[in-house]
DOZA-400177 format. One line per field, with one value per residue (C-alpha): x, y, z; residue in one letter; chain; residue number from 1. Coordinates in nm, 2 decimals, m for minus. Example, Ala and Ser with C-alpha at 12.3 -4.5 7.8 and 13.67 -1.06 7.14 Angstrom:
BEGIN
px: [1.23 / 1.37]
py: [m0.45 / m0.11]
pz: [0.78 / 0.71]
rest: [a / s]
kette: [A / A]
nr: [1 / 2]
This chain:
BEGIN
px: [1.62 / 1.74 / 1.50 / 1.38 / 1.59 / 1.91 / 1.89 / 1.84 / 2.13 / 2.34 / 2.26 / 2.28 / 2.64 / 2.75 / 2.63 / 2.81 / 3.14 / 3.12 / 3.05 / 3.31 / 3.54 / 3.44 / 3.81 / 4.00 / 3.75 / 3.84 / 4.21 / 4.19 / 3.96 / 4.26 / 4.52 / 4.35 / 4.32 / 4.67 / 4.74 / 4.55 / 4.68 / 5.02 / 4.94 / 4.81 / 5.08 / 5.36 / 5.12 / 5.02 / 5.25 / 5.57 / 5.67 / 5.56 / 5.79 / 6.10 / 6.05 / 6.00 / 6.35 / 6.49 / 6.40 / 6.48 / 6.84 / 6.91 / 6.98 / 7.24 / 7.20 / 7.50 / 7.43 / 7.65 / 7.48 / 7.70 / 7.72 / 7.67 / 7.74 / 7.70 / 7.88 / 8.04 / 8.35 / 8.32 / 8.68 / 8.85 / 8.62 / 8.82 / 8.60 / 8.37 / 8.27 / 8.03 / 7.79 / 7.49 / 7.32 / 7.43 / 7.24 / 7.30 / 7.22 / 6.99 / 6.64 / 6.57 / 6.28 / 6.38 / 6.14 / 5.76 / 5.62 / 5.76 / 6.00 / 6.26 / 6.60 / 6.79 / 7.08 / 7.05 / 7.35 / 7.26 / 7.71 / 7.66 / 7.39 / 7.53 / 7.83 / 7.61 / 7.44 / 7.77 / 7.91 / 7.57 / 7.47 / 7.09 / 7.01 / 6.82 / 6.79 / 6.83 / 6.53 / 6.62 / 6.38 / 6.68 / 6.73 / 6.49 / 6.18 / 6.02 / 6.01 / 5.89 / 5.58 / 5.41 / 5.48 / 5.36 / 5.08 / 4.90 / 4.79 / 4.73 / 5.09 / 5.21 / 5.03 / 5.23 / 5.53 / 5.46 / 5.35 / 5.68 / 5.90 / 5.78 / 5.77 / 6.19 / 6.19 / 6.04 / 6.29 / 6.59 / 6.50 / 6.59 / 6.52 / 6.43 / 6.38 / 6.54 / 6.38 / 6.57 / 6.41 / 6.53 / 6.44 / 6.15 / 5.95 / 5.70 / 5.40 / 5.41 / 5.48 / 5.12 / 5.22 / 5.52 / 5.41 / 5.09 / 5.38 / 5.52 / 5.20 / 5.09 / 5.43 / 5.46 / 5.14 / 5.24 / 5.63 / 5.48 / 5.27 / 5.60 / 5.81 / 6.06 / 6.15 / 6.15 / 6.34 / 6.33 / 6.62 / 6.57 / 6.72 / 6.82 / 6.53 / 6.55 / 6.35 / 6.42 / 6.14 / 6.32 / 6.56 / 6.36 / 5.98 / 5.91 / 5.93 / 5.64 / 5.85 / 5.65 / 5.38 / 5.68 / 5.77 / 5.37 / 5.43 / 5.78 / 6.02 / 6.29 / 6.41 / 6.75 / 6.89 / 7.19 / 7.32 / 7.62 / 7.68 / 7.65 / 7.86 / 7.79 / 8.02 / 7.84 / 7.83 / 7.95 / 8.16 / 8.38 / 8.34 / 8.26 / 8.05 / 7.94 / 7.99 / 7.95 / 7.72 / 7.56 / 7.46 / 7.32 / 7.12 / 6.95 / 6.90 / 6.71 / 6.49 / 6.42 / 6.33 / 6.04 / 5.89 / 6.06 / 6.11 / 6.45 / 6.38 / 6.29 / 6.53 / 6.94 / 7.20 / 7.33 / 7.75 / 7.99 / 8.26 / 8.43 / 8.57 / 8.56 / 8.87 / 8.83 / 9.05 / 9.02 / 9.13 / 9.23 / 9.42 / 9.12 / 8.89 / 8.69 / 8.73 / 8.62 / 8.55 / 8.75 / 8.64 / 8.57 / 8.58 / 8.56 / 8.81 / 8.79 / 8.96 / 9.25 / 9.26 / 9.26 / 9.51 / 9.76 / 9.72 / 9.80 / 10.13 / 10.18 / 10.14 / 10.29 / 9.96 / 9.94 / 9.64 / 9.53 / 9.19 / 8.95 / 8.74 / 8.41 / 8.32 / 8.52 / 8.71 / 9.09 / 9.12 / 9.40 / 9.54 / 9.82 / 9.91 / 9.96 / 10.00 / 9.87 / 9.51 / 9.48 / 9.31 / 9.13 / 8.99 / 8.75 / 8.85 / 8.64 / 8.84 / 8.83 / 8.79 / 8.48 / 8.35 / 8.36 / 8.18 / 7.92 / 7.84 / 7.84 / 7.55 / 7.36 / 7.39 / 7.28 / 7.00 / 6.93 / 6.88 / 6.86 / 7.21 / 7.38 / 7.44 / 7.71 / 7.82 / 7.94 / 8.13 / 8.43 / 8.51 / 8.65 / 8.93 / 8.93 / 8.96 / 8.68 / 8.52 / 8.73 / 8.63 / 8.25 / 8.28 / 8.47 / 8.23 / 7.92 / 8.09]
py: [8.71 / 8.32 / 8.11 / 7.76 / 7.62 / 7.80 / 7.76 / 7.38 / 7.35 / 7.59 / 7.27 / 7.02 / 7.16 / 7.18 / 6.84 / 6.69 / 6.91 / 6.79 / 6.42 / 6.39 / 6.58 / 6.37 / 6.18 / 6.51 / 6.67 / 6.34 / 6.39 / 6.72 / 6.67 / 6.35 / 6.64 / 6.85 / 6.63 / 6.46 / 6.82 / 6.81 / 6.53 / 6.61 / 6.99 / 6.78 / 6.55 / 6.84 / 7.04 / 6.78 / 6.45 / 6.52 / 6.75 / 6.50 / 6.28 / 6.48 / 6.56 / 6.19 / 6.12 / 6.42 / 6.28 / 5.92 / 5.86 / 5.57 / 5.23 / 5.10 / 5.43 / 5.57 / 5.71 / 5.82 / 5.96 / 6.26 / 6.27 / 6.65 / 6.84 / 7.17 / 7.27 / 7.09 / 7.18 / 7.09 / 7.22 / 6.90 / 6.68 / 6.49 / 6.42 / 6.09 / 6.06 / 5.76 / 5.92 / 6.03 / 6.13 / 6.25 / 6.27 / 6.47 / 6.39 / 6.75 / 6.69 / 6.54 / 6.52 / 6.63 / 6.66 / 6.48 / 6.80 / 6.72 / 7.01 / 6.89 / 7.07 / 7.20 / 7.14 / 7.22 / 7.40 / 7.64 / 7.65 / 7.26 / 7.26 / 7.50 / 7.26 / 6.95 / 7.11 / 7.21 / 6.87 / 6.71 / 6.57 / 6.50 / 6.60 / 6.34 / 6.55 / 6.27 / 6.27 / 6.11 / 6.06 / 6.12 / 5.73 / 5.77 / 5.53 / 5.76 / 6.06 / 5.82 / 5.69 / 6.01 / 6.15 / 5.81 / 5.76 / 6.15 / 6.14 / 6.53 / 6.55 / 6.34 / 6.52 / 6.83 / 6.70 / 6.54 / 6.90 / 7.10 / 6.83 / 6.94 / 7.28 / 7.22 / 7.05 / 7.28 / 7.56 / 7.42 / 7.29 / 6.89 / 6.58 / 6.37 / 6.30 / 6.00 / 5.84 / 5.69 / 5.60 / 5.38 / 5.29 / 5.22 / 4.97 / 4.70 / 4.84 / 5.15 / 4.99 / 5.06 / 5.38 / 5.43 / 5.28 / 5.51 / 5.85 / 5.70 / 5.68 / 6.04 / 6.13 / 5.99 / 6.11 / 6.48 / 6.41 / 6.28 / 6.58 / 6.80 / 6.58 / 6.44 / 6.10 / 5.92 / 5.64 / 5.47 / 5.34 / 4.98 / 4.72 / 4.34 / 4.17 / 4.03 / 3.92 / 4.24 / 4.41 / 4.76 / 4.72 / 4.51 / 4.39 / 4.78 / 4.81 / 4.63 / 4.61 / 4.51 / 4.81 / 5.05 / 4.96 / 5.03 / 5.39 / 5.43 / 5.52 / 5.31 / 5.09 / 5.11 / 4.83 / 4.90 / 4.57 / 4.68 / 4.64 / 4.27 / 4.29 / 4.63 / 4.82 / 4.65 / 4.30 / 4.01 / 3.81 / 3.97 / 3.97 / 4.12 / 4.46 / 4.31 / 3.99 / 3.86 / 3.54 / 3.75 / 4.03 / 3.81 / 3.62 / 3.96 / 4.04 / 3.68 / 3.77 / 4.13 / 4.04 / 3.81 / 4.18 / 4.44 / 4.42 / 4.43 / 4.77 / 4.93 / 4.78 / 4.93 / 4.76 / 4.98 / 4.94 / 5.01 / 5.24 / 5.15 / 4.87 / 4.76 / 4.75 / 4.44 / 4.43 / 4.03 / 3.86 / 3.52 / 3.39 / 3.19 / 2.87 / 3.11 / 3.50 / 3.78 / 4.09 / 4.42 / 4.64 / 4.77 / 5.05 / 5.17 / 5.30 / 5.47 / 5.27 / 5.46 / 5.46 / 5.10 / 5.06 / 5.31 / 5.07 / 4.80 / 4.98 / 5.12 / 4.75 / 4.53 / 4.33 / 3.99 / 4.04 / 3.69 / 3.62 / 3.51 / 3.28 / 3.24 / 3.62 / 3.70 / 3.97 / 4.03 / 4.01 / 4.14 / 4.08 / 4.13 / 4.15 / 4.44 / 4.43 / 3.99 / 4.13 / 4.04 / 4.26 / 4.17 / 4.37 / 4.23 / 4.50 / 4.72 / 4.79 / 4.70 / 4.31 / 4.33 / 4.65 / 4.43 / 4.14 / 4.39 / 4.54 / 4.17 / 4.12 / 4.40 / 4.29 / 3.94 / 4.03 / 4.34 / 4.58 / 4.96 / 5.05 / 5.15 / 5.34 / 5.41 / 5.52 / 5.75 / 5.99 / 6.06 / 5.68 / 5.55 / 5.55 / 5.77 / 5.42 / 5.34 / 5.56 / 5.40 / 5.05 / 5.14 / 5.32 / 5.05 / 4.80 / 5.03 / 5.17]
pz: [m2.86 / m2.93 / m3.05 / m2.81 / m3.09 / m3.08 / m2.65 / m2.74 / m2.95 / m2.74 / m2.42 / m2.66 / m2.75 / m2.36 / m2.28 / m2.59 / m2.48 / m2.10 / m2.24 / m2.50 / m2.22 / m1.94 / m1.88 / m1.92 / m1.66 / m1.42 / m1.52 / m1.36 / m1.07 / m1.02 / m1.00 / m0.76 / m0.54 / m0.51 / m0.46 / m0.19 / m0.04 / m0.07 / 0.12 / 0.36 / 0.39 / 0.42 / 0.65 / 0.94 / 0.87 / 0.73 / 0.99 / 1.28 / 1.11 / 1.09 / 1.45 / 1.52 / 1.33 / 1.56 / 1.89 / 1.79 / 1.65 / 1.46 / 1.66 / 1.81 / 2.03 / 2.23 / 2.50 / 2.81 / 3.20 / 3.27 / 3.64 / 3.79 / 4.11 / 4.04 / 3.72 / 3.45 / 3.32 / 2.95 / 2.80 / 2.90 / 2.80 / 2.46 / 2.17 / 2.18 / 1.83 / 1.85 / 2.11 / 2.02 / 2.39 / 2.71 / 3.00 / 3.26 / 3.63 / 3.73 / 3.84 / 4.18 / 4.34 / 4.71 / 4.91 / 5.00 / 4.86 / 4.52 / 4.52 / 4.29 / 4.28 / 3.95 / 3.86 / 3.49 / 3.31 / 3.00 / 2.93 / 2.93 / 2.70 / 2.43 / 2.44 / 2.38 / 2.10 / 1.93 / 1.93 / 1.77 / 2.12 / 2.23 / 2.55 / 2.83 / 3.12 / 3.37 / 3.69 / 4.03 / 4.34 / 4.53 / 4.60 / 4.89 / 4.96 / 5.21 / 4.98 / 4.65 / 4.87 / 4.92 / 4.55 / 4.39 / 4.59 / 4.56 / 4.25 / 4.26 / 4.35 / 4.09 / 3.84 / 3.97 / 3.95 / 3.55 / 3.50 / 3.62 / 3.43 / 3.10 / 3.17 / 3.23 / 2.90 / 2.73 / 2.94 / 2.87 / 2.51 / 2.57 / 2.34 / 2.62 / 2.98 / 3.15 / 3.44 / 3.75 / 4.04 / 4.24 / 4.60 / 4.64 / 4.76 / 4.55 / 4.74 / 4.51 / 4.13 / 3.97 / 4.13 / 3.94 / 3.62 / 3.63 / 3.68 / 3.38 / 3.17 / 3.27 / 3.18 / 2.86 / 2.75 / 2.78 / 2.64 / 2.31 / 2.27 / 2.30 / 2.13 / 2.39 / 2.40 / 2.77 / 2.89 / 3.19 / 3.42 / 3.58 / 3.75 / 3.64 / 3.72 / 4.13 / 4.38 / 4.57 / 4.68 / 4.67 / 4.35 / 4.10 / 4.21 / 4.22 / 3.83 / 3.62 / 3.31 / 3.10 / 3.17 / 3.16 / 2.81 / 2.69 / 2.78 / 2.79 / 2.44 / 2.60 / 2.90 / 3.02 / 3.18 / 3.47 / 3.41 / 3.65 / 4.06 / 4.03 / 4.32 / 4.51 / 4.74 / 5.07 / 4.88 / 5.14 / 4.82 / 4.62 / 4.27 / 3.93 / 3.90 / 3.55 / 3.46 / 3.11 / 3.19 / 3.49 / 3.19 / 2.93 / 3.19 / 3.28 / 2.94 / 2.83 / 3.16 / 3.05 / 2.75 / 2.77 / 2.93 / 2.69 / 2.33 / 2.15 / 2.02 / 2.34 / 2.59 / 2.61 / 2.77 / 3.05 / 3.10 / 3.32 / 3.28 / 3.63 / 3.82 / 4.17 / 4.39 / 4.65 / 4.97 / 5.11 / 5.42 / 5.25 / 5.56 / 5.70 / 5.57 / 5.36 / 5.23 / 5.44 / 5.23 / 5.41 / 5.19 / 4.83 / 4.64 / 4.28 / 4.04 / 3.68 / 3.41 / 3.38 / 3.81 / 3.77 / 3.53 / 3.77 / 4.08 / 3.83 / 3.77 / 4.14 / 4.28 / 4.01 / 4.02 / 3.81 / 3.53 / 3.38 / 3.20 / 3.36 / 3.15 / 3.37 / 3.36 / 3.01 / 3.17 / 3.30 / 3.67 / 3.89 / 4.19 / 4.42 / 4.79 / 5.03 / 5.41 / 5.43 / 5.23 / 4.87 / 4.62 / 4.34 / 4.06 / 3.76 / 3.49 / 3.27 / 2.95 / 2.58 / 2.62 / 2.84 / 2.66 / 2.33 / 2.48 / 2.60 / 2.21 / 2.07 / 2.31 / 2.18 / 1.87 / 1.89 / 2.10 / 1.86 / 2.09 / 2.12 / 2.20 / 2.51 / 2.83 / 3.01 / 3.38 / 3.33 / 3.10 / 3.26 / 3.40 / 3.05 / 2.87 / 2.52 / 2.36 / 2.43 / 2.22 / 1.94 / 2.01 / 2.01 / 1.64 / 1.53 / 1.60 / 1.44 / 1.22]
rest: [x / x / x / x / x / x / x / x / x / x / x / x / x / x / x / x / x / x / x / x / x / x / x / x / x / x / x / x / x / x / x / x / x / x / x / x / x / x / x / x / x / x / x / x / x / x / x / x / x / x / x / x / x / x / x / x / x / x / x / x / x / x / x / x / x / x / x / x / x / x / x / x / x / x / x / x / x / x / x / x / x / x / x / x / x / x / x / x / x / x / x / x / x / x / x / x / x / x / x / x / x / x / x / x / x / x / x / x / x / x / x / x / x / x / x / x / x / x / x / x / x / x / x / x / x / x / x / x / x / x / x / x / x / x / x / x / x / x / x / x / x / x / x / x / x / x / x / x / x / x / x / x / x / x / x / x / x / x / x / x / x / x / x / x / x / x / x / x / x / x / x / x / x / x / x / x / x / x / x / x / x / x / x / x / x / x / x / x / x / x / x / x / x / x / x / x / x / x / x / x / x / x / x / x / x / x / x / x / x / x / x / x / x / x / x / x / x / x / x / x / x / x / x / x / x / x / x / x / x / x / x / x / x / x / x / x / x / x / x / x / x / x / x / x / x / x / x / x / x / x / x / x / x / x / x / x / x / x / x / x / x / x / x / x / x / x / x / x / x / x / x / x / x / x / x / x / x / x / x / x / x / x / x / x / x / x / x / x / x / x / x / x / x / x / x / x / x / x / x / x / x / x / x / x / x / x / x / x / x / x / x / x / x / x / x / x / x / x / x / x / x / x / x / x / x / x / x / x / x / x / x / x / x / x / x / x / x / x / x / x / x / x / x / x / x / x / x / x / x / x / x / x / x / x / x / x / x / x / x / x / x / x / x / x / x / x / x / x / x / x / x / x / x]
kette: [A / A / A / A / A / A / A / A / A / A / A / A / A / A / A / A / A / A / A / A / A / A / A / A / A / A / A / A / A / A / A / A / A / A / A / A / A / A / A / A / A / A / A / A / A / A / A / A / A / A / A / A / A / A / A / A / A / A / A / A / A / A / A / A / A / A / A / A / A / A / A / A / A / A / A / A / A / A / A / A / A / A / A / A / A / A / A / A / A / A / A / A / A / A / A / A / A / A / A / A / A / A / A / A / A / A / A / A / A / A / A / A / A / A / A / A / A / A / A / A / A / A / A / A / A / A / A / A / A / A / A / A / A / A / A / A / A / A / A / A / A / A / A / A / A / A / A / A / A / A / A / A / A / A / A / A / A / A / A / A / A / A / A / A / A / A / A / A / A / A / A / A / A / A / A / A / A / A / A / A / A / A / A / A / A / A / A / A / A / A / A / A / A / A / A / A / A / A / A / A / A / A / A / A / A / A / A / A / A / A / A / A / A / A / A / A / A / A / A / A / A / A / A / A / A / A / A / A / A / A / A / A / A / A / A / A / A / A / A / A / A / A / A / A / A / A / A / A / A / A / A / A / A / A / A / A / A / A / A / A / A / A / A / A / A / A / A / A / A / A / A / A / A / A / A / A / A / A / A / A / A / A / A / A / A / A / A / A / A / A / A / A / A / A / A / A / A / A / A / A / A / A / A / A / A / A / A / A / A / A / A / A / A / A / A / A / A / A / A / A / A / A / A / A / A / A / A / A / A / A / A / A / A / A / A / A / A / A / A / A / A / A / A / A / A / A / A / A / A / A / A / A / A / A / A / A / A / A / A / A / A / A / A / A / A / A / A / A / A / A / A / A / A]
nr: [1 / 2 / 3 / 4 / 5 / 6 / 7 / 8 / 9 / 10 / 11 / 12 / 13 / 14 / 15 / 16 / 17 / 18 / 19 / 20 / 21 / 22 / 23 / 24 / 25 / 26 / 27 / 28 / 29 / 30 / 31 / 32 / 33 / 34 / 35 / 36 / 37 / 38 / 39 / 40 / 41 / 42 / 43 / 44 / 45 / 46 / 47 / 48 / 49 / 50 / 51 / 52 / 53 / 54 / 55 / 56 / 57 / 58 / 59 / 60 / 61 / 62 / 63 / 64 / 65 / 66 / 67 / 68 / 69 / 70 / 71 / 72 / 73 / 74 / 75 / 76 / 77 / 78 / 79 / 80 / 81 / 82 / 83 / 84 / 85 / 86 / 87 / 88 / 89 / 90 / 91 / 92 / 93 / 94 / 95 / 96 / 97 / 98 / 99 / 100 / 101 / 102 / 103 / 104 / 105 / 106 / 107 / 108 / 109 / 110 / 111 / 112 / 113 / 114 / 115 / 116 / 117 / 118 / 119 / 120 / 121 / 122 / 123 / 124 / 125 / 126 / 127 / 128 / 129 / 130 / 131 / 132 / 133 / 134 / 135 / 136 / 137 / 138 / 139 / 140 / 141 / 142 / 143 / 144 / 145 / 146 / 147 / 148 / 149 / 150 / 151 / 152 / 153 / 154 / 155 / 156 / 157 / 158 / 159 / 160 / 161 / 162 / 163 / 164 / 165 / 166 / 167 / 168 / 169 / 170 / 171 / 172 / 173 / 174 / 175 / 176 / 177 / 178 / 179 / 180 / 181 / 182 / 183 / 184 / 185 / 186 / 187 / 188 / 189 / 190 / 191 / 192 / 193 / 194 / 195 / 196 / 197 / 198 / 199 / 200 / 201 / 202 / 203 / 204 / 205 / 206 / 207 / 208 / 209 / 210 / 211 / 212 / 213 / 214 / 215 / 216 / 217 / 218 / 219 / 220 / 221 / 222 / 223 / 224 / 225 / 226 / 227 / 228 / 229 / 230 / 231 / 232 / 233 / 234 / 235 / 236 / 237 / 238 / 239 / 240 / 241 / 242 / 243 / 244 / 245 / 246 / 247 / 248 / 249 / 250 / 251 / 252 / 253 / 254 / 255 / 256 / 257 / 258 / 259 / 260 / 261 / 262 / 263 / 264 / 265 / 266 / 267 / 268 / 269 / 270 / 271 / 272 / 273 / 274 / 275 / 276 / 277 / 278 / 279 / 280 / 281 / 282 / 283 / 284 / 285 / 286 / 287 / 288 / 289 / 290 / 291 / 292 / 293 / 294 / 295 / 296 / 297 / 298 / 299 / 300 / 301 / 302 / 303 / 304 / 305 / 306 / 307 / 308 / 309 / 310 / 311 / 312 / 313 / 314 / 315 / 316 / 317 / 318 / 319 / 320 / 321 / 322 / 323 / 324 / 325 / 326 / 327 / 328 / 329 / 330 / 331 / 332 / 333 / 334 / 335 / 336 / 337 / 338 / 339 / 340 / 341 / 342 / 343 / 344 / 345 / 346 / 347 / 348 / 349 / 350 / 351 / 352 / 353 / 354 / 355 / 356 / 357 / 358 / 359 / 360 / 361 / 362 / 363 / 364 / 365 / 366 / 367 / 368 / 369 / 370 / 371 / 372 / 373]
């Protein structure tokens, strides 16, 4: 048996060994827990941010609406090697019951995937303000309809869900900015980015007062601006679909509501084709109707129209006469296109968003690497 003297040497030598040892014991205790900390960090934070970089590409974005009608035929389509996200026109909300019709395409898909594309699935409200009133304004309903749009995201494996309704009248706008909170609340638990589609600000009651912008861009990942139809196909003046000075007007305006970061510049990839009765005191608008780039540049050819610049809207404009009408076209094509990116850069905003694939010509796509290249 140890002596009381032995036991009191024995504690005297531990305490001594745990005193003289006392930094390399904090040294190690230092280790443990950065090792800690980093487990931590690769099992909870670091994968949120990789998923975060995932959804979110770096700005400017490029992003293109690809407008569906039942099937898209994707073998034609040439390569556009600056885009970075097409979305494709397939949920609408049809009916006051919320039913909203599919159009999604699994082929189309796979084909986005193998070209590096991200995925918006694009969600209408059919254009129709009778329809939007009841689904806005049932809150049950809405919840419904929130609930079935993820469960399609999550089916068909998207990045994002792109918002565009359109229609509707002022009455319901905390309506529609409390579908886009509840909405956003359960897209950034799965991951999927969501942008909303708007108007340039107006004192319409059905195209612009509906939208409280700057509400939208609390919950919202991004707001697009359709800074296009200037002049629309019913419009009683003839005149640019997107003019220069018209667009950067609109964007000023927006953003005093959205930041730079949130907002992208929404751009036309068509023209409008005016027919004009020019014979009396003032112009009388016939008609209108709108052409792809390339169609515009054929009736260029087939009419042997006169294309000058036009400095006030910083596009070329042609015109030319056919049976005592004239016709005038303010053209989309790499002039106006250029214009268009400057303005997203000295603004610094997100990027862009075009309407629509299919509407351009492939350069284009050139012009818009160039510049970000």
């Amino acid at each position: 048996m140890m002596s009381i003297k032995t036991l009191y040497l024995r504690g005297l030598a531990k305490v001594s060994f745990i005193y003289h040892n006392k930094r390399t014991l904090l040294f190690i205790l230092s280790i443990i827990m950065l090792i800690l900390t980093l487990a931590v960090f690769l099992l909870f934070i670091y994968p949120l941010h990789i998923a975060d970089s995932e959804i979110l590409p770096d700005r400017p974005l490029v992003i293109a609406w690809e407008y569906v009608y039942n099937h898209t035929d994707t073998s034609s389509i040439e390569a556009m090697s600056p885009l970075q996200i097409v979305s494709p026109t397939w949920f609408h909300i049809s009916s006051a019951d919320g039913t909203i019709e599919n159009l999604a395409c699994e082929n189309y898909l796979q084909w986005a995937w193998n070209r590096g594309y991200k995925v918006w699935g694009l969600v209408s409200n059919s254009f129709d303000p009778d329809i939007t009133a009841v689904i806005l304004s049932d809150p049950v309903l809405r919840r419904s309809i929130v609930e079935e749009l993820i469960n399609l995201s999550l089916e068909y494996k998207l990045d994002g869900l792109n918002i565009d309704f359109e229609n509707f009248h002022s009455d319901y706008r905390d309506h529609f900015s409390s579908f886009i909170y509840e909405l956003a609340e359960l897209c950034h638990e799965h991951n999927l980015t969501l942008s909303v589609d708007v108007t340039i600000i107006s004192d319409t009651e059905y195209w612009s007062l509906c939208y409280d912008l700057a509400t939208l861009s609390e919950a919202a990942d991004y707001i697009i601006v359709m800074a296009y139809d200037e002049h629309w196909k019913g419009s009683p003046v003839p005149g640019s679909v997107s003019s220069l000075p018209w667009v950067e007007k609109g964007i000023v305006a927006m953003l005093l509501e959205v930041p730079a970061e949130k907002l992208i510049l929404g751009v036309p990839f068509y023209t409008r084709l005016w027919e004009i009765d020019d014979s009396g005191e003032t112009l009388r608008v016939i008609g209108s109707n709108s052409y792809s780039m390339m169609r515009a540049e054929q009736i260029i050819a087939d009419n042997k129209a006169m294309v000058t610049w036009d400095e006030q809207t910083k596009q070329h404009l042609a015109y030319f006469y056919r049976d005592d009408h004239l016709f005038k076209m303010w053209l989309e094509d790499i002039a106006s296109m250029q214009y268009r990116l400057k303005l997203v850069d000295s603004y610094n905003l997100a990027g862009i968003a075009a309407w629509r694939r299919g509407l351009e010509k492939p350069e284009i796509w050139d012009l818009i690497e160039d510049h970000w290249k």
